[in-house]
N, C-alpha and C positions, 0 to 999 in steps of 0.2 A: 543785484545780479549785473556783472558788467560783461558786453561779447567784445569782440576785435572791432575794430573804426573800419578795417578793409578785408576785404577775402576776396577769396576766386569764386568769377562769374566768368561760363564760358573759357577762352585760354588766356584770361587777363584778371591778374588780381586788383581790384578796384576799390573806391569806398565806399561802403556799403550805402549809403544815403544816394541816391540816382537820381534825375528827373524827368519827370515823364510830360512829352510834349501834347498832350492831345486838345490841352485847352488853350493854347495859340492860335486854334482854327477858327472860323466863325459859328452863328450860333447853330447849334443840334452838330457840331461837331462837322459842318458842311460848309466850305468855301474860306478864300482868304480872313486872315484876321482883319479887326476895323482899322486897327493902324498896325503896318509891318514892319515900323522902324522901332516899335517899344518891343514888339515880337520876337526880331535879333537881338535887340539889347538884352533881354531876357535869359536869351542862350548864352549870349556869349557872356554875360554876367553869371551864368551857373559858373559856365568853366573855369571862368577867372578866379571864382571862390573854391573850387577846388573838386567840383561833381566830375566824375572821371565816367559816369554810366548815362546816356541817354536814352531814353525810352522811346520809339515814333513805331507807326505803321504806313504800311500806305492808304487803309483806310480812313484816315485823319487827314477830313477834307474834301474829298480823297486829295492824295497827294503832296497836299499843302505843307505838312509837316515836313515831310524830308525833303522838299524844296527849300524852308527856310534853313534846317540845319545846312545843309550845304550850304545855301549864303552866306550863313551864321560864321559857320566852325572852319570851312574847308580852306586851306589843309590841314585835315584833322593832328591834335595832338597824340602821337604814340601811345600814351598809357588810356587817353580817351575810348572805350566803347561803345560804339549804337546798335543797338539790337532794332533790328525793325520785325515786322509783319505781314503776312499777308494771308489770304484766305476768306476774304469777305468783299462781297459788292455791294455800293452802294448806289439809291437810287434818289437821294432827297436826304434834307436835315434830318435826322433821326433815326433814319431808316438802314438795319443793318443787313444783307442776305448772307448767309455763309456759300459759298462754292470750292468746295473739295476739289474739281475734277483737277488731275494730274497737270494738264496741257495749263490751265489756269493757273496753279502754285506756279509753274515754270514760268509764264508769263509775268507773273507778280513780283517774282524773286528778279528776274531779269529785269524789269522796270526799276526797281528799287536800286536796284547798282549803278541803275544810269543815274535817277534823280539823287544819288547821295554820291556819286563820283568816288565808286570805289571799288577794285577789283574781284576784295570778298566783303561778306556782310560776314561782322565779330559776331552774333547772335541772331537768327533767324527763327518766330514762333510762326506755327500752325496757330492763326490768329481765332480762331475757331474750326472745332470737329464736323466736319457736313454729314449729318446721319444720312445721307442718303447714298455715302460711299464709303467703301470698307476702311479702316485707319488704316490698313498696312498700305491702301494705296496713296494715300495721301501721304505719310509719312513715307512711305517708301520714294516717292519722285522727290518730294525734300534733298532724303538722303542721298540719292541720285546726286543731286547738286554739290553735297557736301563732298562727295566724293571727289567729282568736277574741279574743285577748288573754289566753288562760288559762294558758299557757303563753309563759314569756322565751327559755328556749335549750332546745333537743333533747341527749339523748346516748345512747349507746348503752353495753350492760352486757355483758362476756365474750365477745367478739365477734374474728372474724379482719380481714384485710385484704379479703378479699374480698368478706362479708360489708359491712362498710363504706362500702367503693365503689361495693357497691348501693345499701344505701342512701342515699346521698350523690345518686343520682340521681331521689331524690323527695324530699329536706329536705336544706338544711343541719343541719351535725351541729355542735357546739361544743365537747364531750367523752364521750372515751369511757372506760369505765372498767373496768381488767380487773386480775388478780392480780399483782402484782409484789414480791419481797423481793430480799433480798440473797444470798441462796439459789434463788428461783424467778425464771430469765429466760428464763422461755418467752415474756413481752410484749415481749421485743425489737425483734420487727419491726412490733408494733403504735406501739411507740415512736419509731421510726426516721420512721413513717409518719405519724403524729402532728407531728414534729420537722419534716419537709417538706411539712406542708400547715398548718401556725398551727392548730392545736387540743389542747386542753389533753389530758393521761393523767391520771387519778383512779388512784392506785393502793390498791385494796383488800386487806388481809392483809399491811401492808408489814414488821408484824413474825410473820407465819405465824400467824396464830391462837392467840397464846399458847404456840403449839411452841418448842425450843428452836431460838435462832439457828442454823446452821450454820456458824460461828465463832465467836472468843475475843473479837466486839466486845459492846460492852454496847448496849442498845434507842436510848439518846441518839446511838451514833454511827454504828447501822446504820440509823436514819432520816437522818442527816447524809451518809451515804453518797447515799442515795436519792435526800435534795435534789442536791446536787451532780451526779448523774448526769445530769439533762438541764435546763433549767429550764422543759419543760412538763409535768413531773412533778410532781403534787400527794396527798404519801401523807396516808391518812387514819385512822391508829391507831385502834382503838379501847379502850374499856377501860372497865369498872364502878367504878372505885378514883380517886377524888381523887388517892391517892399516885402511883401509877403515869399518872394522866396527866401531872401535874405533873413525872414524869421525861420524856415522851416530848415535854411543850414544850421543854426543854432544846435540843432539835435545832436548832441552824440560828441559834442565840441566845448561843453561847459566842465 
């Protein structure tokens, strides 16, 4: 089974293969990297091989990540996309809080334009749903923003079908983004659902967080698996290591 190498994600068609920044931070995903000159190199080594999709939030680190993209990439290349995120506080390595409240998305989206120097954000996710506040208000002040011009496309982060379809009834959504490997397909049905309403699946952890695969494939052919499986599937590796990205472009390129 073979899919397209690029589609549309958000209002830019890209190649589906992305990279996702969150292991450039230091450890439990809190504070600078150990060294931040391999860190750049990293990014700007995606680009140079041809990753047109960037993953970050502002929870990574916090902040860390779209500080280095910016030193990295900026002035971003035209066909290049960074979707970032916001919706979660952090209090310490490991530690994640969601916060919903309206005035907070606002805040976060607004921080995120200044740290990545740029007038709109190409993809903006609800980094997570805060059950302690309605989704129409949360996505509703998102969309506020999109409307604004500060935001290009909405998506949502770890999220069910029904969840979704809420909020689908206060914004359009353009992608959502949730765990998917070659071993984890619990996003099944978020993919299926995905597949019959035209919006893209971001898959995060496509190779488990550096865990061992769950078979005898090597990382180049269980992201080739990934691609092939739907073509609005767009995994987004990540990795600290020039070497090991440079294996996981391999995917989709043989």
């Amino acid at each position: 089974m073979s899919s397209p190498v690029a589609a549309r994600l958000a209002e830019k068609t890209v190649r589906r293969l992305g990279f996702g920044t969150m292991r450039l931070t230091g450890p439990g995903i809190w504070g600078p990297p150990t060294n931040e000159e391999n860190a750049l190199a990293v990014l700007r080594a995606a680009v140079s091989a041809g990753v047109q999709h960037i993953d970050t939030a502002d929870a990574y680190g916090p902040h860390v990540a779209e500080e280095l993209i910016c030193k990295a990439l900026h002035p971003y290349a035209d066909d290049l996309l960074i979707a970032t995120k916001g919706g979660f506080t952090r209090h310490g390595p490991g530690r994640w809080v969601p916060c919903g409240s309206p005035a907070y998305l606002r805040q976060c989206v607004e921080l995120s334009l200044r740290r990545l120097n740029v007038e709109a954000i190409d993809l903006y996710y609800l980094h997570r749903i805060d059950p302690n506040i309605p989704i129409a208000d949360q996505v509703g002040e998102l969309d506020r923003m999109r409307v604004e011009g500060k935001i290009k496309a909405l998506g949502l982060s770890k999220v069910d079908v029904r969840q979704v379809e809420e909020a689908i009834k206060t914004a359009p959504i353009a992608a959502i983004q949730n765990a998917f490997s070659i071993s984890n397909r619990e996003a099944l049905p978020i993919i299926q659902w995905c597949e019959q309403n035209d919006t893209a699946f971001v898959a995060y952890a496509p190779l488990e967080a550096g865990k061992r695969l769950a078979s005898s494939l090597s990382t180049t052919e269980a992201l080739e698996e990934l691609l092939a499986f739907s073509p609005v599937v767009f995994p987004i590796p990540g990795t600290s290591s020039v070497q090991h990205l440079e294996e996981n472009l391999k995917a989709g390129r043989r």
